[in-house]
VMD Tcl script that builds the backbone (N, CA, C; Angstrom):
set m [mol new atoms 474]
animate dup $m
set s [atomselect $m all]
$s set {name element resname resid chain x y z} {
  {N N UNK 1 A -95.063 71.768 4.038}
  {CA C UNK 1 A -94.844 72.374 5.334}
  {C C UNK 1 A -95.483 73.755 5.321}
  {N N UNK 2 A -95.907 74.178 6.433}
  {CA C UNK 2 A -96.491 75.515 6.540}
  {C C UNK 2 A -95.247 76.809 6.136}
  {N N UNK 3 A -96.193 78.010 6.310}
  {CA C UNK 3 A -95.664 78.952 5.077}
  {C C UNK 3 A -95.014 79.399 6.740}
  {N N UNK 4 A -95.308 79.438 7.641}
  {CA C UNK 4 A -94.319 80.279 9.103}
  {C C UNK 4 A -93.595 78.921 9.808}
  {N N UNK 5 A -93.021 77.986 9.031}
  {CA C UNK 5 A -92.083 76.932 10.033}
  {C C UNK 5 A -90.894 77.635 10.060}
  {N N UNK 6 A -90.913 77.178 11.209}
  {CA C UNK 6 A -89.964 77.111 11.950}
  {C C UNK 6 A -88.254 76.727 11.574}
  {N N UNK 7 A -88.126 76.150 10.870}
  {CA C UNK 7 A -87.378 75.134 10.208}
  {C C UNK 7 A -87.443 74.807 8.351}
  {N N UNK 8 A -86.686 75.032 7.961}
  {CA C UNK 8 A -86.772 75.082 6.206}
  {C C UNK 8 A -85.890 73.811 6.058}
  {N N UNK 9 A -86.844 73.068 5.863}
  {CA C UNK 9 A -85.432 71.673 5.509}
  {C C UNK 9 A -85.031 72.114 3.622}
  {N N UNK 10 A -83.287 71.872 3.923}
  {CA C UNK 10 A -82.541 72.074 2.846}
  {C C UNK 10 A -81.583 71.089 2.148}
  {N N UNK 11 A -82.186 69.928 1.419}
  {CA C UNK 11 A -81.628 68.970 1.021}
  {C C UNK 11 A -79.901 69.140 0.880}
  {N N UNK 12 A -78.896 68.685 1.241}
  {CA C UNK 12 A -77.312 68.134 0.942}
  {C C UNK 12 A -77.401 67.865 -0.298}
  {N N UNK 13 A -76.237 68.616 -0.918}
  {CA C UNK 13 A -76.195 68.023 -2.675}
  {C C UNK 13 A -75.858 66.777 -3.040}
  {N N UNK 14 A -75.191 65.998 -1.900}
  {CA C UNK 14 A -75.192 64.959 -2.356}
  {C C UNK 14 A -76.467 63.490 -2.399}
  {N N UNK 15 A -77.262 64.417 -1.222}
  {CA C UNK 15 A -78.296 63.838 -1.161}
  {C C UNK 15 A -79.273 63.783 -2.289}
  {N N UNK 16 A -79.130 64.998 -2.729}
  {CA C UNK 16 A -79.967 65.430 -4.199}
  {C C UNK 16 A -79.367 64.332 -5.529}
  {N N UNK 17 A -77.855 64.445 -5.187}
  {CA C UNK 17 A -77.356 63.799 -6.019}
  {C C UNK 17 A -77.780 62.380 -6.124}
  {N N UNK 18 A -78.109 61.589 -4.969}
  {CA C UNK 18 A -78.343 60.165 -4.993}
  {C C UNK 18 A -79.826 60.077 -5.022}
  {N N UNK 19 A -80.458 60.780 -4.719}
  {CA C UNK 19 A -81.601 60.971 -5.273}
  {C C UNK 19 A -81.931 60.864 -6.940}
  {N N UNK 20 A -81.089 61.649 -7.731}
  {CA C UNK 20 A -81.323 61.647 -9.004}
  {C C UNK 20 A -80.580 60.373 -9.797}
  {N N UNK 21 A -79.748 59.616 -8.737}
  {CA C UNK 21 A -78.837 58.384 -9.241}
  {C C UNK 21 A -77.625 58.826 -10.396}
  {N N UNK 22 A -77.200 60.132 -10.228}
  {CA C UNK 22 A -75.929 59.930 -10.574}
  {C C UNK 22 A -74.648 60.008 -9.540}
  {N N UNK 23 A -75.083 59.228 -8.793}
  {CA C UNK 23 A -73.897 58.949 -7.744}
  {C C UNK 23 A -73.458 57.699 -8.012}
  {N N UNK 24 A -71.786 57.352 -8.664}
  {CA C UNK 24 A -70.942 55.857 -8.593}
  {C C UNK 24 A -70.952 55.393 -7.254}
  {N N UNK 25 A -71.473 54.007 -7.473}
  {CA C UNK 25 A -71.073 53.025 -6.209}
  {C C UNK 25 A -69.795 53.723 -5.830}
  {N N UNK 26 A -69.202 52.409 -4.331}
  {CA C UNK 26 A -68.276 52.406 -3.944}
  {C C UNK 26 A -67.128 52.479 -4.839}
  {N N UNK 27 A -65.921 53.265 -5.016}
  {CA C UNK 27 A -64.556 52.548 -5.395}
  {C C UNK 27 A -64.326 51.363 -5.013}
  {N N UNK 28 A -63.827 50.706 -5.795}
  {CA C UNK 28 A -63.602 48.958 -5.723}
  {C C UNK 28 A -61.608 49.053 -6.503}
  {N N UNK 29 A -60.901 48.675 -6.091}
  {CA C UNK 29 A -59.541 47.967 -6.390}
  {C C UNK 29 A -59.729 47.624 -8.059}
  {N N UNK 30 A -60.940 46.480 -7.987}
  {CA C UNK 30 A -60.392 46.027 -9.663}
  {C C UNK 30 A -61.419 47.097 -10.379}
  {N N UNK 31 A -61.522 48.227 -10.391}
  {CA C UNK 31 A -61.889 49.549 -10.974}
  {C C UNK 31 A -61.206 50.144 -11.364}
  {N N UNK 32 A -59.933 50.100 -10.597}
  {CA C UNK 32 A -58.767 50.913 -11.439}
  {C C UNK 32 A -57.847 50.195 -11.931}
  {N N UNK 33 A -58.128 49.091 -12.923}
  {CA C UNK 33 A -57.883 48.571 -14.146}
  {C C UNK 33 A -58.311 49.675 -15.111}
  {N N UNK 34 A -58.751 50.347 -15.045}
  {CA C UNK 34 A -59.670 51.068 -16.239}
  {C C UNK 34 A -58.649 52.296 -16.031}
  {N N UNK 35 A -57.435 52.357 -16.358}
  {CA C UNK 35 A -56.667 53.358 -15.995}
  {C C UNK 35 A -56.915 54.668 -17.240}
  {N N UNK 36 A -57.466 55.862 -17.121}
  {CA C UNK 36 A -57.895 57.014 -17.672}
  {C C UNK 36 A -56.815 58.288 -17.673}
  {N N UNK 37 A -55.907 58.473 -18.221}
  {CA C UNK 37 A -55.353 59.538 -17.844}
  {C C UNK 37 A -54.804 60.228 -19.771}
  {N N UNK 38 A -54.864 61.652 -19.282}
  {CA C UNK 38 A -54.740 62.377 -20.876}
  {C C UNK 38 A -52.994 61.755 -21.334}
  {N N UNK 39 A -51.836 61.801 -20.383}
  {CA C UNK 39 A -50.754 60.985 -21.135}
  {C C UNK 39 A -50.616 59.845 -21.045}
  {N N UNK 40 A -50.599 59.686 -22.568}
  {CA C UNK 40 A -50.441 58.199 -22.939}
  {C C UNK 40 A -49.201 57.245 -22.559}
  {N N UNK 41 A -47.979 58.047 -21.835}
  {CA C UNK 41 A -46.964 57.404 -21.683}
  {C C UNK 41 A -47.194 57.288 -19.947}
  {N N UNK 42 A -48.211 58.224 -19.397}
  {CA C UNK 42 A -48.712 57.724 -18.550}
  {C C UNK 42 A -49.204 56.497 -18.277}
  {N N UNK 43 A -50.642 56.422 -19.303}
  {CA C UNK 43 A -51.266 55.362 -19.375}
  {C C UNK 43 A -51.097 54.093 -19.737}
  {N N UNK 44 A -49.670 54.188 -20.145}
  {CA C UNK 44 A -49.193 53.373 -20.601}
  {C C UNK 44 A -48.363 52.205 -19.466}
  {N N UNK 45 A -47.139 53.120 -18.935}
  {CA C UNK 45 A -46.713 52.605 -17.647}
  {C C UNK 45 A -47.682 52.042 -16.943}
  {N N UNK 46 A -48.755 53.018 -16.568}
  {CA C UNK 46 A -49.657 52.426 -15.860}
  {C C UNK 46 A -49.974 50.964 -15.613}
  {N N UNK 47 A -50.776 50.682 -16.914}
  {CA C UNK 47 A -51.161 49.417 -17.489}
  {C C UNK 47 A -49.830 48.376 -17.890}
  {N N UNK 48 A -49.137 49.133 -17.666}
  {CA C UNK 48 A -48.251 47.752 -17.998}
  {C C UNK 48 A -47.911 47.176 -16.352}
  {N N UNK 49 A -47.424 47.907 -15.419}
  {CA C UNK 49 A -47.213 47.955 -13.831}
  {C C UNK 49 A -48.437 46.873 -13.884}
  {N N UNK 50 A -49.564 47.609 -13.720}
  {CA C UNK 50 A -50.666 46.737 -13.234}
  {C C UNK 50 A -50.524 45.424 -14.101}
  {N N UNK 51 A -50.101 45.303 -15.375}
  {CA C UNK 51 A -50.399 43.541 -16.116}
  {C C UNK 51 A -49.063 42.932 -14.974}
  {N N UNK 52 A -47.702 43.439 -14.816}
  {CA C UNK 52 A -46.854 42.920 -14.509}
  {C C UNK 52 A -47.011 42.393 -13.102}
  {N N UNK 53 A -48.252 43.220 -12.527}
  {CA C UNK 53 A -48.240 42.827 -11.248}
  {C C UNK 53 A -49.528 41.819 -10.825}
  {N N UNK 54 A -50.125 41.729 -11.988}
  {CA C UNK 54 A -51.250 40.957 -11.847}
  {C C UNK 54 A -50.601 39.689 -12.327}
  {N N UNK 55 A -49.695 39.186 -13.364}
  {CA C UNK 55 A -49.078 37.946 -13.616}
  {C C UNK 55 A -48.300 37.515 -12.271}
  {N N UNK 56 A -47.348 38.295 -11.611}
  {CA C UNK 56 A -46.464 38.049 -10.771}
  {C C UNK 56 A -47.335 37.870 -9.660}
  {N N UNK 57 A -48.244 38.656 -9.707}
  {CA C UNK 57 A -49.106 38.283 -7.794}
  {C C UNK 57 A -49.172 36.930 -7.837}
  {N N UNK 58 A -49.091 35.640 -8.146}
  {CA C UNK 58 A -50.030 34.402 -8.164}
  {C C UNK 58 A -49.287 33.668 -7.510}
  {N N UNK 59 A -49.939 32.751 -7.129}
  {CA C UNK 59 A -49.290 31.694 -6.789}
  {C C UNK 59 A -48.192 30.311 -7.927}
  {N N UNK 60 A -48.465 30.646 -8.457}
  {CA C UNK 60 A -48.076 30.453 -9.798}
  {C C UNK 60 A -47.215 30.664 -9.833}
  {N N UNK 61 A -47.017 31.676 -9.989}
  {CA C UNK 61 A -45.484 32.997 -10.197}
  {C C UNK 61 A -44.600 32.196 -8.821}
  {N N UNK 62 A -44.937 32.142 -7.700}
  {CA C UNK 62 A -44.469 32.053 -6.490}
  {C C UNK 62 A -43.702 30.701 -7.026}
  {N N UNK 63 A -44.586 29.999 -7.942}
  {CA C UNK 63 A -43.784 28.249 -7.530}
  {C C UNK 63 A -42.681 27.979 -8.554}
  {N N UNK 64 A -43.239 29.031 -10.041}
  {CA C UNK 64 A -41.841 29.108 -10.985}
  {C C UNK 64 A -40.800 29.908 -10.133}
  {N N UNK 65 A -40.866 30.803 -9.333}
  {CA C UNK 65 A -39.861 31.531 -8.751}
  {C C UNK 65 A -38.980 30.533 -7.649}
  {N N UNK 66 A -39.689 29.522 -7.394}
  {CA C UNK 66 A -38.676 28.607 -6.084}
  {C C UNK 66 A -38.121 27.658 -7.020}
  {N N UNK 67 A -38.561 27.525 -8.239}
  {CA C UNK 67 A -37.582 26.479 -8.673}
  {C C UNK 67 A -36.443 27.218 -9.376}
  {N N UNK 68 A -36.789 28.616 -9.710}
  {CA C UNK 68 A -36.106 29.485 -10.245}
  {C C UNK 68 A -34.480 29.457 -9.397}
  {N N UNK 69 A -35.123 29.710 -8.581}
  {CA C UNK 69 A -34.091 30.015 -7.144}
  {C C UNK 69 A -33.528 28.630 -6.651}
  {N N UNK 70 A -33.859 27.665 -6.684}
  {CA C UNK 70 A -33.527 26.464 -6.709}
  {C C UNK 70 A -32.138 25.928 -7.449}
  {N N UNK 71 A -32.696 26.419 -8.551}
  {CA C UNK 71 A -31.817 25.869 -9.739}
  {C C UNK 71 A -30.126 26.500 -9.086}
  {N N UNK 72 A -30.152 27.420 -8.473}
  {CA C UNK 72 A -28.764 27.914 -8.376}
  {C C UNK 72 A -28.314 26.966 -7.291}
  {N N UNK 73 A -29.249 26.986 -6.314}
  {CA C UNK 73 A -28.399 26.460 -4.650}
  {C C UNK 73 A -27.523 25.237 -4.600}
  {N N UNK 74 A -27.489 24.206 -5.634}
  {CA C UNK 74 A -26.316 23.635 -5.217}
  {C C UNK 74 A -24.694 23.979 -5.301}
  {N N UNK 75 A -24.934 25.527 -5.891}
  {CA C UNK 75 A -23.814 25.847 -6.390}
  {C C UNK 75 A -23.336 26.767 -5.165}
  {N N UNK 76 A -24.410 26.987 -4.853}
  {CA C UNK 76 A -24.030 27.774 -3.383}
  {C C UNK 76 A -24.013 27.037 -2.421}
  {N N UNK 77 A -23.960 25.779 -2.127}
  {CA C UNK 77 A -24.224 24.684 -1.521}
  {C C UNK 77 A -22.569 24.404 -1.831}
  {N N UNK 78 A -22.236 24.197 -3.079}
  {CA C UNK 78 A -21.255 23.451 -3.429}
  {C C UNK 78 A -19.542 24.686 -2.874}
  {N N UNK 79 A -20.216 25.752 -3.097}
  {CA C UNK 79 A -19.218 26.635 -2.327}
  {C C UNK 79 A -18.297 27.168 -1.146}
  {N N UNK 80 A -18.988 26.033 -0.066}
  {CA C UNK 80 A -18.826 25.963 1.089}
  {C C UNK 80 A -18.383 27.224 1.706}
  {N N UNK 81 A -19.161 28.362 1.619}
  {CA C UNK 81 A -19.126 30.052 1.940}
  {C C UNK 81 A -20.443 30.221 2.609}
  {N N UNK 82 A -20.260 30.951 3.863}
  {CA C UNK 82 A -21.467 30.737 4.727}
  {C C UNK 82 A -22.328 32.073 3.979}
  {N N UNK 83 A -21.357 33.122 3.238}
  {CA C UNK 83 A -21.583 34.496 2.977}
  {C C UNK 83 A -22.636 34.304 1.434}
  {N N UNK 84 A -22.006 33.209 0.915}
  {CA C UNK 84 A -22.750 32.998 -0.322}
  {C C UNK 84 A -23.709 31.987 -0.208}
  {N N UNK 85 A -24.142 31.375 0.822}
  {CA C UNK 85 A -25.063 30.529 1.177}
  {C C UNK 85 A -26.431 31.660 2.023}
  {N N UNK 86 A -25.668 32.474 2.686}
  {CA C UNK 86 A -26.498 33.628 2.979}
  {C C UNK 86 A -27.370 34.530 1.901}
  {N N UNK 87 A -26.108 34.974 1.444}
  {CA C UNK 87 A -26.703 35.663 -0.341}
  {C C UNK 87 A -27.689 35.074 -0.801}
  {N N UNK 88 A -27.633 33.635 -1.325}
  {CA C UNK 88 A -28.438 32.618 -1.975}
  {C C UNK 88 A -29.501 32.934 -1.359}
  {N N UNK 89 A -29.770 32.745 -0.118}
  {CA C UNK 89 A -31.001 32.858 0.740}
  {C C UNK 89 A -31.855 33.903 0.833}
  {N N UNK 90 A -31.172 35.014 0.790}
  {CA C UNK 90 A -31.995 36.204 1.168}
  {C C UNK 90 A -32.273 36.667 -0.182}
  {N N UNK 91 A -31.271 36.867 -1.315}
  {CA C UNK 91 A -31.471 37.484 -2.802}
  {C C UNK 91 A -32.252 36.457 -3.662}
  {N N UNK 92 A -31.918 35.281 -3.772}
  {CA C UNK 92 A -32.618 34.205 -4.551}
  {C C UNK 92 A -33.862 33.869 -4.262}
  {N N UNK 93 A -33.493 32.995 -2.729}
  {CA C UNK 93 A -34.782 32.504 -2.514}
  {C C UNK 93 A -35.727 33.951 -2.219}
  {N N UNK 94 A -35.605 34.437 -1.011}
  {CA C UNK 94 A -36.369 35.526 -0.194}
  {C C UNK 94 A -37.304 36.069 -1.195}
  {N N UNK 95 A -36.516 37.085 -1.539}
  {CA C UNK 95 A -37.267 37.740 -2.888}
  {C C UNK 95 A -37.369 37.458 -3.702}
  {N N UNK 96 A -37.300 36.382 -4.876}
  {CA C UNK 96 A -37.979 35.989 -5.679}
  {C C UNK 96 A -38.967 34.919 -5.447}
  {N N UNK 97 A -39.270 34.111 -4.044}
  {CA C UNK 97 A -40.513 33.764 -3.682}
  {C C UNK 97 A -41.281 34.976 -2.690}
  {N N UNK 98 A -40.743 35.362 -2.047}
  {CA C UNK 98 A -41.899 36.585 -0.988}
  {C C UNK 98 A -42.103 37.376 -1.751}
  {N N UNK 99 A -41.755 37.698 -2.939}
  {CA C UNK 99 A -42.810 38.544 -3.789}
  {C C UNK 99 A -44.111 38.437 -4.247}
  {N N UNK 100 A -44.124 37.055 -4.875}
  {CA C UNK 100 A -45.212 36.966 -5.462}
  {C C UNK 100 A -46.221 36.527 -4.132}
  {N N UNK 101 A -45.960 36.162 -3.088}
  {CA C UNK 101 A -46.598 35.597 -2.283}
  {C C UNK 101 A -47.198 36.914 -1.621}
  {N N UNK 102 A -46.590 38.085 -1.281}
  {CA C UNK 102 A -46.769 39.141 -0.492}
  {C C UNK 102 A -47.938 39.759 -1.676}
  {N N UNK 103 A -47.750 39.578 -2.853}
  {CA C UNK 103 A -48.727 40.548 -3.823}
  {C C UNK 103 A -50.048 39.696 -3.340}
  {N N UNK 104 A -49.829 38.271 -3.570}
  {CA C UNK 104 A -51.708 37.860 -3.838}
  {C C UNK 104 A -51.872 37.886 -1.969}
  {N N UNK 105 A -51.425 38.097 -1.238}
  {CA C UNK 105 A -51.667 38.143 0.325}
  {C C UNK 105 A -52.338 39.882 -0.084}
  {N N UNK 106 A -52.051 40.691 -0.440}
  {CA C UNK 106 A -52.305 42.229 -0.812}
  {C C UNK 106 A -53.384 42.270 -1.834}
  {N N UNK 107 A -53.292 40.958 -2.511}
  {CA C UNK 107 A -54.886 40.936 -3.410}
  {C C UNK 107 A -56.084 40.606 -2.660}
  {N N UNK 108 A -55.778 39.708 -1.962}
  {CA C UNK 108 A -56.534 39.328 -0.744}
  {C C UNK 108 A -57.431 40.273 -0.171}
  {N N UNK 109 A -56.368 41.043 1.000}
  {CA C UNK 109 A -57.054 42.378 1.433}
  {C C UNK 109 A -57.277 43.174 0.559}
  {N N UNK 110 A -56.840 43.079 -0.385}
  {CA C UNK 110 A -58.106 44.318 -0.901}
  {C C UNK 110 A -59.266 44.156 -1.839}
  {N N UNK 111 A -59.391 42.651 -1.571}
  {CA C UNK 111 A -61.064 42.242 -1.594}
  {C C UNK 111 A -61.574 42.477 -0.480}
  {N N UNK 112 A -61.134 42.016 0.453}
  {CA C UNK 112 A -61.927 42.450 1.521}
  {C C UNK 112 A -62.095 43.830 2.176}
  {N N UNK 113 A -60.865 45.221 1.650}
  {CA C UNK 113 A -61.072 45.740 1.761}
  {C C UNK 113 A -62.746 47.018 0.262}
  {N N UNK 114 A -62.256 46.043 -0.732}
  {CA C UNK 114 A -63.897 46.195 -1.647}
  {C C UNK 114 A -65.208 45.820 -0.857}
  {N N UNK 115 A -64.841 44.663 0.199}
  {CA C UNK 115 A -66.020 44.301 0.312}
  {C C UNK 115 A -66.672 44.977 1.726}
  {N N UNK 116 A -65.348 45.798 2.531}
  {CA C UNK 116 A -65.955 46.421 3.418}
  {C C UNK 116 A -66.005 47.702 2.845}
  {N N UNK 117 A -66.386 48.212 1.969}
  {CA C UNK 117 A -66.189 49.620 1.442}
  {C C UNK 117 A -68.046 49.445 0.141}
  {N N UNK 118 A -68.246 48.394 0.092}
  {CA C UNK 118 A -69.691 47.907 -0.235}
  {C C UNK 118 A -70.458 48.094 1.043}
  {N N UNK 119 A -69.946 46.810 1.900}
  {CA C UNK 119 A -71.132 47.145 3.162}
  {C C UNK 119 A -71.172 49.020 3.436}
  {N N UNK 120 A -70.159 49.533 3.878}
  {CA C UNK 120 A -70.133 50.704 3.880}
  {C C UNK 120 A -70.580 52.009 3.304}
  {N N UNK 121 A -70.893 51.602 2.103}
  {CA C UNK 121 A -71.469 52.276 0.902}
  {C C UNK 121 A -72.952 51.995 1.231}
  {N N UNK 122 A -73.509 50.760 1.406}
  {CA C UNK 122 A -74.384 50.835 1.203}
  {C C UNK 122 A -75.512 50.655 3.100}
  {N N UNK 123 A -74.739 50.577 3.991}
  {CA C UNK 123 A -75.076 51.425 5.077}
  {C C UNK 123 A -75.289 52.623 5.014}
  {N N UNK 124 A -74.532 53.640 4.407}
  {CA C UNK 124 A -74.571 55.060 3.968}
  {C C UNK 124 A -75.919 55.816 3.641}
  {N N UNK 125 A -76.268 54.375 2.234}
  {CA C UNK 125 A -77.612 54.799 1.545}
  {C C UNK 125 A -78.458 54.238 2.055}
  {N N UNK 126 A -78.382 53.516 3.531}
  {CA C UNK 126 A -79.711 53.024 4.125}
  {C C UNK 126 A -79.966 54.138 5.263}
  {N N UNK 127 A -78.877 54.777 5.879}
  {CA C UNK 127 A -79.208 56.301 6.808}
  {C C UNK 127 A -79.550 56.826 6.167}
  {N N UNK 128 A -78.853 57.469 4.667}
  {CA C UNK 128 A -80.149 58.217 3.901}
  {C C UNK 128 A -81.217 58.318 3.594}
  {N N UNK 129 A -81.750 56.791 3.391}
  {CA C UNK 129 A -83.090 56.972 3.307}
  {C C UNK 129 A -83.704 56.835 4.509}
  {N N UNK 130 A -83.265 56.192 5.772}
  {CA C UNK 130 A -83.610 56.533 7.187}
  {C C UNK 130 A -83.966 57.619 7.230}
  {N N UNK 131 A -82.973 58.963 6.889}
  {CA C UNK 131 A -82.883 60.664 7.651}
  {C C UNK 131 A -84.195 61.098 6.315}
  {N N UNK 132 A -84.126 60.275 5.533}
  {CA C UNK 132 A -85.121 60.757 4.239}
  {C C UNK 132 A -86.729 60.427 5.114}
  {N N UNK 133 A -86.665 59.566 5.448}
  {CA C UNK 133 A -87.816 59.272 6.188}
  {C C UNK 133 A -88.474 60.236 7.277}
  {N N UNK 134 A -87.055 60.269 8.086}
  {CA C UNK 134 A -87.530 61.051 9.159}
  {C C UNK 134 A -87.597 62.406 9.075}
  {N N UNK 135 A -87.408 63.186 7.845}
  {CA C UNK 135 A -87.617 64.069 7.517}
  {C C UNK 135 A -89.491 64.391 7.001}
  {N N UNK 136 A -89.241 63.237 6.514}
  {CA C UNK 136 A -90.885 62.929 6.064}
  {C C UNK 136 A -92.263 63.022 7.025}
  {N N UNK 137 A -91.497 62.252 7.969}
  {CA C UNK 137 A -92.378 62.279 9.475}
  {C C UNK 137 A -92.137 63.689 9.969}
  {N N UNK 138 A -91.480 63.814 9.847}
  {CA C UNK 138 A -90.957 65.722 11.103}
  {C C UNK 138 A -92.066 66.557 9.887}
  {N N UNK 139 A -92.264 66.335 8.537}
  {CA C UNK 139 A -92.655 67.051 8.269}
  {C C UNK 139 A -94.277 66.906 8.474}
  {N N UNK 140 A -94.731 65.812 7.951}
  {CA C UNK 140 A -96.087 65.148 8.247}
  {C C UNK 140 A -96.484 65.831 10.175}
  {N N UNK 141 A -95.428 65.935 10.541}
  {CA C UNK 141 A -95.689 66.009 12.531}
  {C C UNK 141 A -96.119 67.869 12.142}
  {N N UNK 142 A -95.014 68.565 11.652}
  {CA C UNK 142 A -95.305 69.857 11.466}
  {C C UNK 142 A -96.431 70.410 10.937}
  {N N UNK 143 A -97.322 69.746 9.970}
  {CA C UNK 143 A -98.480 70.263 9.492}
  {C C UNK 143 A -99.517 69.693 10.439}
  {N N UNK 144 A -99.078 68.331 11.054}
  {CA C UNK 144 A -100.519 68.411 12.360}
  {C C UNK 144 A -100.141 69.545 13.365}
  {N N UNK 145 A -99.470 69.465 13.600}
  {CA C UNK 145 A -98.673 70.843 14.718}
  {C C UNK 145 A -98.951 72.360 14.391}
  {N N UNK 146 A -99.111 72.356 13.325}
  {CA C UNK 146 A -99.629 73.518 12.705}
  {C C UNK 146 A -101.237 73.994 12.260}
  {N N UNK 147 A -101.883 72.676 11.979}
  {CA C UNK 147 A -103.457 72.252 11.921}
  {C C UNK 147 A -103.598 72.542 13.641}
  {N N UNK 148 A -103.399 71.795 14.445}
  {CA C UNK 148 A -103.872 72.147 15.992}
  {C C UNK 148 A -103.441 73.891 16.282}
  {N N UNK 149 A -102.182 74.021 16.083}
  {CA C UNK 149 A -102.329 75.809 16.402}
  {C C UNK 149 A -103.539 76.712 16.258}
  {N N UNK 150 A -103.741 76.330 14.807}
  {CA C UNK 150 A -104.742 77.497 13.618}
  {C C UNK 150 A -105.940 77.088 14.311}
  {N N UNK 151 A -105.976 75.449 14.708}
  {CA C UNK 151 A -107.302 75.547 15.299}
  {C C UNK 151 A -107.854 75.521 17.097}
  {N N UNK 152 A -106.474 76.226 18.034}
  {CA C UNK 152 A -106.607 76.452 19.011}
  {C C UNK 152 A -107.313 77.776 18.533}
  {N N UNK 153 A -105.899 78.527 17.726}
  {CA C UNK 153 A -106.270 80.162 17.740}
  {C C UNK 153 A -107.654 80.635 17.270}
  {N N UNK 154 A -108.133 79.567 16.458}
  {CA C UNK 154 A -109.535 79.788 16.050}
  {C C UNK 154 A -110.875 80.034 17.417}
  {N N UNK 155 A -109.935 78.915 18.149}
  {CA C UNK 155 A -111.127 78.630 19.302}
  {C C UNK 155 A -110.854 79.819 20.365}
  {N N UNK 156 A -109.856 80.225 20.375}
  {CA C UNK 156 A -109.273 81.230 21.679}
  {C C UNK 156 A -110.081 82.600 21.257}
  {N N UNK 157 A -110.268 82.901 19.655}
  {CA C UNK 157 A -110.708 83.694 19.412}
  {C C UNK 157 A -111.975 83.943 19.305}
  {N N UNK 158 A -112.708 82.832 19.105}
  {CA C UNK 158 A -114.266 82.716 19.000}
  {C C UNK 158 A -115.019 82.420 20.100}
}
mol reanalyze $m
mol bondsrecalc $m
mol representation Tube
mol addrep $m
């Protein structure tokens, strides 16, 4: 660009940054498996939460849990108590099947929320190199823009 523009284009650090490629993709869900933290009794809980919740999300889990819950109801059946036929229902069955069912419904979305956070990511780096472009052109436009000046003023003067 000429030495009197008008305009000083000043690269965004992050632009610089993805330029040089140390910019991480998107955050993704199964990324933070890789749980990093300086206490170990941190890291520890951590990883155990996440194994406990990765066994229990399944469907799997869901179908040992109804027979789980199963196994009691004739006894609550056999009780003829509308209060303990209620109980049965909501403590037995409820939550020990809508758990595991509600986790992999929550694994679900948040694949799809990985996978709209990809498209997203990488829309991002296609405007960048769009605005990278058109920076390219504005600049390429400025040195003809600047070639025709020098050579009006040449002519105005001669």
């Amino acid at each position: 660009m000429a030495e009197n523009a008008l305009f000083d284009y000043v690269k965004h650090e992050r632009t610089k940054a993805h330029e040089e490629g140390s910019l991480p993709g998107p955050v993704k869900v199964r990324d933070q498996r890789r749980i990093h933290h300086p206490n170990p009794v941190v890291r520890f809980n951590a990883r155990f939460g996440l194994l406990i919740t990765v066994v229990v999300g399944t469907m799997w889990c869901a179908y040992v849990f109804t027979a789980v819950a199963f196994i009691s109801l004739p006894s609550a059946v056999s009780s003829h108590n509308l209060t303990i036929l209620i109980a049965w229902v909501s403590s037995n069955f409820l939550q020990l099947v809508l758990l595991p069912i509600i986790i992999v419904g929550q694994n679900i979305q948040a694949q799809a929320a990985d996978k709209r956070s990809e498209q997203t990511y990488n829309d991002a780096e296609a405007v960048l190199h769009e605005a990278t472009q058109i920076q390219a052109h504005l600049a390429a436009q400025d040195q003809l823009l600047d070639d025709l000046v020098t050579k009006m003023a040449a002519l105005s003067h001669g």
